[in-house]
C-alpha positions in Angstrom: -27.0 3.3 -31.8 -29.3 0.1 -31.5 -30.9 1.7 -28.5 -31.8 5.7 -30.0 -35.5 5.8 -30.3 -36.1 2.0 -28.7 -39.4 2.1 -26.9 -37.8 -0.5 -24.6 -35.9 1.0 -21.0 -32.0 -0.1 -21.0 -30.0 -0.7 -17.9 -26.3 0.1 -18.6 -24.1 -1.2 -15.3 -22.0 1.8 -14.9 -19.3 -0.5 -12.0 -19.0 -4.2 -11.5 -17.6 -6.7 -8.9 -15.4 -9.2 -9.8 -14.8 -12.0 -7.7 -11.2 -12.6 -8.0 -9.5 -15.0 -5.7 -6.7 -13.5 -3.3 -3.6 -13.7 -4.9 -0.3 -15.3 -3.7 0.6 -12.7 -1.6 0.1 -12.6 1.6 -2.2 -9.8 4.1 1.2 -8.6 5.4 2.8 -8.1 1.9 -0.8 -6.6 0.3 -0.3 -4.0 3.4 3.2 -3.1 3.0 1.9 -2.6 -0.8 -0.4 0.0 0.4 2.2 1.7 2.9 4.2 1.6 -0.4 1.8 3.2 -2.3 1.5 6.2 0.7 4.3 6.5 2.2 7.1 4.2 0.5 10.3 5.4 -1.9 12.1 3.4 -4.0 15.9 4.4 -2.9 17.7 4.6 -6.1 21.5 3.7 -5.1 20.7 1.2 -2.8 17.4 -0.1 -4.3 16.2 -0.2 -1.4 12.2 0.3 -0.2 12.2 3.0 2.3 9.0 4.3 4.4 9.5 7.0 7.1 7.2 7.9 9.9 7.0 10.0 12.7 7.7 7.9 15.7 4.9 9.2 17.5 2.4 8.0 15.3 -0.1 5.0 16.5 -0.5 3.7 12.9 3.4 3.1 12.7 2.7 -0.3 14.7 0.7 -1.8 12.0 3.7 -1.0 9.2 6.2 -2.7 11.4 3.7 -5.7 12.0 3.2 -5.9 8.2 7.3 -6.1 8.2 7.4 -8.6 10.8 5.0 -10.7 9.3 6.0 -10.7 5.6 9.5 -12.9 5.5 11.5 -9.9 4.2 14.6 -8.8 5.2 14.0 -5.4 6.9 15.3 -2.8 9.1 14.6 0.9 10.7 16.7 3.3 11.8 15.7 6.9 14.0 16.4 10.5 13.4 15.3 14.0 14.3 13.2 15.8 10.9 14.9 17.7 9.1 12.3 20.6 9.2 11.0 19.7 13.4 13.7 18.5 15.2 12.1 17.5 18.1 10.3 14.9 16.1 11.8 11.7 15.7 11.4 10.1 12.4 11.7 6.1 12.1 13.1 5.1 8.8 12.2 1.3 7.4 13.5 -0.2 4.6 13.9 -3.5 2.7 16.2 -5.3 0.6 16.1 -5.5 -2.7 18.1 -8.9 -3.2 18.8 -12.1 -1.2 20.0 -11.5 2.5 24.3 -12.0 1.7 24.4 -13.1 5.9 23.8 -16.4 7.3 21.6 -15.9 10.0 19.3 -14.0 7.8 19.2 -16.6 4.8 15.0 -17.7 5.7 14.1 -14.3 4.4 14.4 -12.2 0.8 14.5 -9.3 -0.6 11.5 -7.2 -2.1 12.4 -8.3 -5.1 12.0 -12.3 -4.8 7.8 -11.5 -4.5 7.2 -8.1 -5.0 8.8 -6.9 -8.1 5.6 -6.8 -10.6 4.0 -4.5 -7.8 6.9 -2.1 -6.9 5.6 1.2 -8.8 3.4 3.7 -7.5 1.4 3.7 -10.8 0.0 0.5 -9.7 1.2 -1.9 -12.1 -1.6 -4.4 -14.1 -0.1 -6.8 -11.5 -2.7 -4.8 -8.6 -5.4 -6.1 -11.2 -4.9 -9.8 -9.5 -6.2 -8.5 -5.6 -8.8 -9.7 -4.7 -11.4 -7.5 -3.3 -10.6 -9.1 0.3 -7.1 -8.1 -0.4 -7.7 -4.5 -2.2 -9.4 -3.8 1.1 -6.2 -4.7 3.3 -3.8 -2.2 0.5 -6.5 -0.1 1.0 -6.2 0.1 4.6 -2.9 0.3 4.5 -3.0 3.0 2.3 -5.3 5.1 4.7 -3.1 4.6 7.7 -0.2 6.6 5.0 -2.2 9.2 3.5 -5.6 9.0 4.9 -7.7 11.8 7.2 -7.9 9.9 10.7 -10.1 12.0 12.5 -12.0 10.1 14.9 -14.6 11.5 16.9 -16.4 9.4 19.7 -20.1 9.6 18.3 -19.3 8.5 14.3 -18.8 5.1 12.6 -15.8 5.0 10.0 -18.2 4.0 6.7 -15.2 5.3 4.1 -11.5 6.6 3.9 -10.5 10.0 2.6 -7.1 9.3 1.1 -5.2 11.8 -0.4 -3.2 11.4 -3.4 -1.1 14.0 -5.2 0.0 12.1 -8.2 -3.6 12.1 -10.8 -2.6 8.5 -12.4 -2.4 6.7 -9.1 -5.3 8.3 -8.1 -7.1 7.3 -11.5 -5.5 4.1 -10.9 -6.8 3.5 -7.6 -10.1 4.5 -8.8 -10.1 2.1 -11.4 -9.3 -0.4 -9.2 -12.2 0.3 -6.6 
């Protein structure tokens, strides 16, 4: 109201950076958060994380490094699709709790890191990524949902993710 009629020009920041520090999760958790965010169900018997991919697919190497690397308890299984059976689908998923055999008692479920961030409305808890950090979800994210086409003469500048669910979407948004 102060500014109606002011002789004086006014700059109004429409977008900010903040420079938040990376949080305490790691690059290999921030990524599994973004394949989570694409690609990832939340199996409600087992409580389980589930992501399935077509085994054919280059970008399923960096989900199963992002499982190697985080120190959770994880495993995959194949199968034909339901709708093309000649494709083989690789299913992934991790525990929700602590690992109940000995030989697998150095790693933990989802739950003992990621709980706050487990919900594909993208909890307040994605407010503590750093920008570093919302670039590796967001990575992650393009590999699940993102247009990949690649041809020889042009520079990837952006992603084009698509997302069917408006408040992640908004959220994401938001977050950018």
């Amino acid at each position: 109201g102060d500014l109606v009629g002011s002789p004086k020009q006014t700059r109004v920041p429409v977008s900010a950076c903040e420079n938040i520090p990376d949080c305490e999760l790691t690059d290999a958790e921030v990524g599994l958060l973004g394949w989570f965010l694409s690609d990832g169900t939340l199996n409600k018997s087992t409580r389980a994380v589930e992501f399935s991919q077509a085994a054919h697919q280059p970008q399923i190497k960096h989900l199963r490094e992002c499982l190697e690397q985080s120190g959770l308890r994880w495993g995959e299984s194949e199968a034909a699709h339901e709708l093309r059976p000649t494709t083989t689908m690789v299913r992934f998923y991790v525990s929700h709790g602590e690992p109940r055999r000995l030989t697998d008692r150095h790693l933990h479920g989802w739950s003992h890191r990621l709980a706050p961030w487990i919900d594909r409305q993208m909890t307040p808890a994605y407010e503590r990524l750093s920008s570093r950090q919302f670039e590796v979800m967001l990575h992650a994210l393009h590999l699940g949902n993102g247009t990949k086409h690649k041809p020889e003469d042009w520079t990837q500048r952006s992603y084009h993710i698509s997302i069917g669910d408006t408040k992640q979407a908004q959220r994401l948004q938001a977050l950018g």
